[in-house]
Every structure is written in C-alpha cells, then in structure tokens.
C-alpha positions in Angstrom: -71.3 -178.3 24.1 -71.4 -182.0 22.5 -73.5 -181.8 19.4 -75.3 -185.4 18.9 -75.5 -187.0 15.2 -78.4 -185.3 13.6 -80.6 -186.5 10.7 -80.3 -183.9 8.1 -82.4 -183.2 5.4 -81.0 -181.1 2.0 -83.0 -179.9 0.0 -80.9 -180.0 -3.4 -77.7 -180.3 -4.7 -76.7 -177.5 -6.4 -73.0 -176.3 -6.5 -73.4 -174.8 -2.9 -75.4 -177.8 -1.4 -73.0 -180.1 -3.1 -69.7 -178.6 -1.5 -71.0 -177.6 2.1 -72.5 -181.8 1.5 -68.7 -183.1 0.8 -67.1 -181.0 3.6 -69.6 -182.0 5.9 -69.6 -185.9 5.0 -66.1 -186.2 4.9 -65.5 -184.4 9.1 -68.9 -185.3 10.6 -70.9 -188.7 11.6 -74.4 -186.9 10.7 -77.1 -188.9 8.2 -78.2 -187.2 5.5 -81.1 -187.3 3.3 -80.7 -185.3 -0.3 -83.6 -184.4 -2.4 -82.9 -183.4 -5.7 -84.8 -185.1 -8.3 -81.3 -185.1 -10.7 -79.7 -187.8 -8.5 -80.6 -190.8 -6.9 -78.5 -193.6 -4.8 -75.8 -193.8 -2.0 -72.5 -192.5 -1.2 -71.7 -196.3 -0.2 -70.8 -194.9 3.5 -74.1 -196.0 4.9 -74.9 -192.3 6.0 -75.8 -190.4 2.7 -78.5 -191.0 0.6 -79.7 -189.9 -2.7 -83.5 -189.7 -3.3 -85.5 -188.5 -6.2 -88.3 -186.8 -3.9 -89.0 -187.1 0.0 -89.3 -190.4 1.5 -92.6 -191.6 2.9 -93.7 -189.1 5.5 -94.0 -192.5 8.6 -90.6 -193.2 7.7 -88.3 -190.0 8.1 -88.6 -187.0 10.3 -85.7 -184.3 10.5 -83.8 -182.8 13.1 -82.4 -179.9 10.4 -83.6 -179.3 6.8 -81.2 -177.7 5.0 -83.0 -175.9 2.0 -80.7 -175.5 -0.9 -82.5 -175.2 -3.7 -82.5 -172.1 -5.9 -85.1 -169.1 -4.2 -87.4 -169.3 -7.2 -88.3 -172.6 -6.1 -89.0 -172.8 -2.5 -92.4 -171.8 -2.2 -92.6 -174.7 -4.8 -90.6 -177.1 -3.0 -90.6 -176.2 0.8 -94.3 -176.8 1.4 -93.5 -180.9 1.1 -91.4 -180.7 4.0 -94.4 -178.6 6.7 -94.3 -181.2 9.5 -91.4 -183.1 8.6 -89.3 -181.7 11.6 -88.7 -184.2 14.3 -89.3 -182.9 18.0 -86.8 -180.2 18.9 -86.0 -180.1 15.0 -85.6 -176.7 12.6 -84.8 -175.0 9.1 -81.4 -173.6 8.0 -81.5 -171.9 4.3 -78.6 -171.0 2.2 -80.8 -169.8 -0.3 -79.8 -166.1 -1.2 -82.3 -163.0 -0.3 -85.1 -165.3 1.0 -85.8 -163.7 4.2 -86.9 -165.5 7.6 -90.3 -164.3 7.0 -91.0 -165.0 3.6 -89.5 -168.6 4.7 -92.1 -169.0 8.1 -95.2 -168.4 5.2 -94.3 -170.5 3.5 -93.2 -173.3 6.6 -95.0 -172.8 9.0 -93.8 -171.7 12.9 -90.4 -173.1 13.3 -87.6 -171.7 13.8 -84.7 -170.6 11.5 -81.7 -169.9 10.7 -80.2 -168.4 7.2 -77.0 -169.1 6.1 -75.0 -167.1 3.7 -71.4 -169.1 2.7 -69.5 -168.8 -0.3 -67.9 -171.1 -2.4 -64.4 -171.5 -0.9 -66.3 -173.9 1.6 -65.7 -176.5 -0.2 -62.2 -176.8 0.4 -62.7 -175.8 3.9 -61.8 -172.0 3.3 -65.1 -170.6 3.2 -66.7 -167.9 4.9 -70.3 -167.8 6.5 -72.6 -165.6 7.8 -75.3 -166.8 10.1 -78.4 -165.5 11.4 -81.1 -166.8 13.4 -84.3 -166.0 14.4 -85.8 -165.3 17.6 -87.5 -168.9 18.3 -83.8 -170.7 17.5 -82.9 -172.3 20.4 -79.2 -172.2 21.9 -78.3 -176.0 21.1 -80.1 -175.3 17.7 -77.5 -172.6 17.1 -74.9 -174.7 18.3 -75.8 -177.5 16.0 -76.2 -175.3 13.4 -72.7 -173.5 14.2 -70.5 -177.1 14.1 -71.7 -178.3 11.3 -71.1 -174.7 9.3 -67.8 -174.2 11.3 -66.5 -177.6 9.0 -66.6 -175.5 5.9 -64.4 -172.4 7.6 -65.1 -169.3 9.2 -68.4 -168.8 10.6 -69.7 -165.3 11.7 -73.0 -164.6 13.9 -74.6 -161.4 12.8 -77.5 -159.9 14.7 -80.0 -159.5 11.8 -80.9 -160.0 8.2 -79.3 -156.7 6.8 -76.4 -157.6 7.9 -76.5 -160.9 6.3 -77.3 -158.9 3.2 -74.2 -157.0 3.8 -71.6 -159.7 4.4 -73.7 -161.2 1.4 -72.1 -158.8 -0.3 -68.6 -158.6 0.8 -67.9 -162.5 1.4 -71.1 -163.8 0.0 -69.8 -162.9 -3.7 -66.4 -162.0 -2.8 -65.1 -165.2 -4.4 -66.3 -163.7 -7.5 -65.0 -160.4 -7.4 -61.3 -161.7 -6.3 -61.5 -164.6 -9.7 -62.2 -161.6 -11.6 -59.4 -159.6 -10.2 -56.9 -162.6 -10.9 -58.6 -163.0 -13.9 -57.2 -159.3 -14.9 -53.8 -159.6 -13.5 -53.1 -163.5 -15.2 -54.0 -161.4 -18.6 -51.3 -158.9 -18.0 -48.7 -161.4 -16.6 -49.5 -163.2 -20.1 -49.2 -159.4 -22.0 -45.6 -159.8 -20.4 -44.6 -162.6 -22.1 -45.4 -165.7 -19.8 -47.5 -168.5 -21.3 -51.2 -168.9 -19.6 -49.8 -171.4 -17.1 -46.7 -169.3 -15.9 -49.2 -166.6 -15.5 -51.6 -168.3 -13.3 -48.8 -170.0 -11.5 -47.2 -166.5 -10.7 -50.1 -164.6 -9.7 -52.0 -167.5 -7.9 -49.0 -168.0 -5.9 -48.4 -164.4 -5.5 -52.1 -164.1 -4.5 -51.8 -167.6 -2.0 -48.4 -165.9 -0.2 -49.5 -162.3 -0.1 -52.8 -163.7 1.8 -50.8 -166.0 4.0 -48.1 -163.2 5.0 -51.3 -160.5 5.9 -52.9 -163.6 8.2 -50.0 -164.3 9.9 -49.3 -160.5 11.0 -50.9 -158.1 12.8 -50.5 -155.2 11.3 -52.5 -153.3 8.9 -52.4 -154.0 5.3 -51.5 -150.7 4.2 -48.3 -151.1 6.2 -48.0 -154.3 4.7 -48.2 -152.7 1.2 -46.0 -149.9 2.3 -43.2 -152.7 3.7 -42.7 -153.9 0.2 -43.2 -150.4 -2.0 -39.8 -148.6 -1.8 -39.2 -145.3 -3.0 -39.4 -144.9 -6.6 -38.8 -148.3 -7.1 -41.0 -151.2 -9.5 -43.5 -151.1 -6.5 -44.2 -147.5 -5.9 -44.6 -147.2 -9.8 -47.1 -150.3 -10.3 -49.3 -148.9 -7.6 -49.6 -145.4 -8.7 -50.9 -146.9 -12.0 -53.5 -149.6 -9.9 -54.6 -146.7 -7.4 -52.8 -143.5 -7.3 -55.7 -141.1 -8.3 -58.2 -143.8 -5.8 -60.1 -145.0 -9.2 -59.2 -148.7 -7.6 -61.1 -147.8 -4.0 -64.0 -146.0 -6.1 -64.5 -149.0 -7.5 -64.4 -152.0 -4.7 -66.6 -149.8 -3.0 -69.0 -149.3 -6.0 -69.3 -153.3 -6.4 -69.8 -154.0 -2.9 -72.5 -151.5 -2.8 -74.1 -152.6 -5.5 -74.5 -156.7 -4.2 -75.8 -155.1 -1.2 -78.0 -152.7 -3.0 -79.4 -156.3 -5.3 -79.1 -158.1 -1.8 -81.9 -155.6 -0.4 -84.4 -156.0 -3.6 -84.4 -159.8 -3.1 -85.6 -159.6 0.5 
C-alpha cells in the first residue's frame, strides 16, 4: 500500500522526538510541524518547521500528531491539540507508560497508536514496538508502520502489556548493553590498553559478534560454544562471566524489573 505525504504534527523534541525527526526527514517527503517551545525556525528544506506553540487553529490541521513530550506533561500539553486532527487523521505517542486510555481522557475519541522505540533509531538501528487500538484503521496502521519502519525494526504486538514487556527488553535495552560495554572497556583498560584501544577492541568485538549471530541461523549458544574450546582462554573467561548462572540471574532480574516499573506507570 502507497502511503501519501502526511502533515505531521510533533509534539516536542526531546532526544527521542529529535532522532525518529532526523531519520524521518532525511528518507521521507512528509511535512512536519514541531512544537517545542525551546526551538523555533526551519530546517531550510521547506518541509520542517519549528514553532514555539501550535499554529493558529484555521491554519493547520493534522493527519498524525506525534506526542513526544515527557508523560508528566501531556495532560498539560495534549488538550491544545483536541480537534486538531484533519479528517481521517489520528495520535501516535512515544511517550513511555502512558496508556491508550489515559491518552483517549485526555484527547478525546480518536484513535491511537503507542509507540515504544529506543534510541538506536536514530541511526536507523532501532527497534519498535507498536500497538494500536481498536478504532486504528488499516491505512492508519500502515502509515504509522512506514514512517516507524525508517528508524529500523518495527514489531506489532497485540496489546499494551506487551508493549510494557518489549519496553523492557528493547525499550531500555540500549541502556543495559552501554552498561555492559561500559564494564568490559574497564577491564580491557585493567589489561593495559589505553581508553581508546579499549573501546576500539570491545566495540568492535561487540559490532562483529552481533553481525556474525545475524548472519547465521543457528542458536547463540552454539555460536558461543563454536568459539570456546576445551580448556582454552574461552572456556576459562566464561566460567568466570557465568559458570555458576549469576550472569542469567541477573539479565533476567533487570528485565523484570523495567517491566515490573513499566506496569506502575500504566
């Protein structure tokens, strides 16, 4: 299905709004209208601009408001924007824990989609979760899909706890895996290397390892086991990172927890 140029209205430019906004101007022909009372003006491209609050209600309608803003603020913020759909128009939120219906009260009737990506979407490596609700139309999903498909991998889920649980495997993944090579660029340096060797070796380690496990189809422990040989540097180096399974105890523990904080923000 063809998805027409839409007039798009995004609501803030955080550091989410603000990469999905450079992914999707850079790959798509869509206008777009940003709110954010930090930033005024125009990209230059004729398609973007930068307003301090929403322009005069005669003058723009949206097919797609985008809210972006932090979740404290929508009921704040979202109430400017009741009516400014165009026909056939709707609301997409990226804004973390708000549910569907906590969005409709404070909307009105229309229907929406959330939208859960992380970081990595602004290089075009992200990963999103989408959900819609009932009164989303199929084109509207479609539209909706395009646009987030831009930014990387986008995956449907059925309702809003599993939003909250993708939430909290890709949602804040990014964070856990900075954290991760955080820890193992502090033990390259405990080796010796300087602080750019380190990051150099265990980025690139990272980048190939990920690449290699993509590219093949089988599972990753038999990746891991490919490369451990018997009582070799390998085999020793993982009994330390997760011989007695303190390493699984914990990914598990930290993905349960997001989810468990997911949950209390509904």
């Amino acid at each position: 299905m063809e998805v027409r140029p839409l007039r798009i209205g995004l609501i803030g430019h955080g550091k989410m709004g603000a990469a999905l906004l450079t992914r999707w101007r850079n790959v798509g022909t869509h206008d777009f209208w940003v709110i954010d009372p930090a930033r005024t003006g125009d990209f230059g491209d004729g398609r973007t601009h930068f307003l301090a609050s929403p322009p005069p209600f005669a003058d723009c309608r949206f097919d797609l408001i985008i809210v972006a803003v932090k979740p404290q603020l929508i009921e704040t913020v979202l109430p400017d924007y009741s009516g400014r759909l165009a026909k056939g128009g709707f609301i997409a939120s990226i804004a973390a824990g708000f549910s569907i219906a906590r969005l409709r009260s404070v909307i009105g009737d229309v229907p929406i989609v959330r939208i859960m990506p992380n970081l990595p979407a602004a290089i075009g490596a992200g990963v999103s979760g989408l959900c819609a609700d009932a009164s989303a139309t199929p084109s509207q999903r479609e539209a909706i899909t395009t646009l987030m498909e831009t930014a990387g991998l986008t995956i449907w889920v059925d309702d809003e706890d599993q939003l909250d649980r993708l939430t909290a495997v890709a949602g804040s993944g990014p964070g856990y895996v900075f954290e991760m090579a955080r820890c193992y660029v502090d033990a390259a340096k405990s080796l010796g290397f300087s602080t750019e060797q380190a990051r150099n070796l265990v980025l690139g380690t990272l980048a190939g390892s990920i690449a290699m496990a993509q590219a093949d189809t089988v599972s990753l422990a038999e990746l891991r086991t490919s490369v451990t040989s018997k009582n070799g540097t390998t085999e020793a180096g993982l009994a330390a990172l997760n011989g007695d399974g303190g390493l699984s105890r914990r990914i598990g523990a930290t993905v349960e927890a997001a989810y468990a904080r997911a949950v209390e923000l509904r």
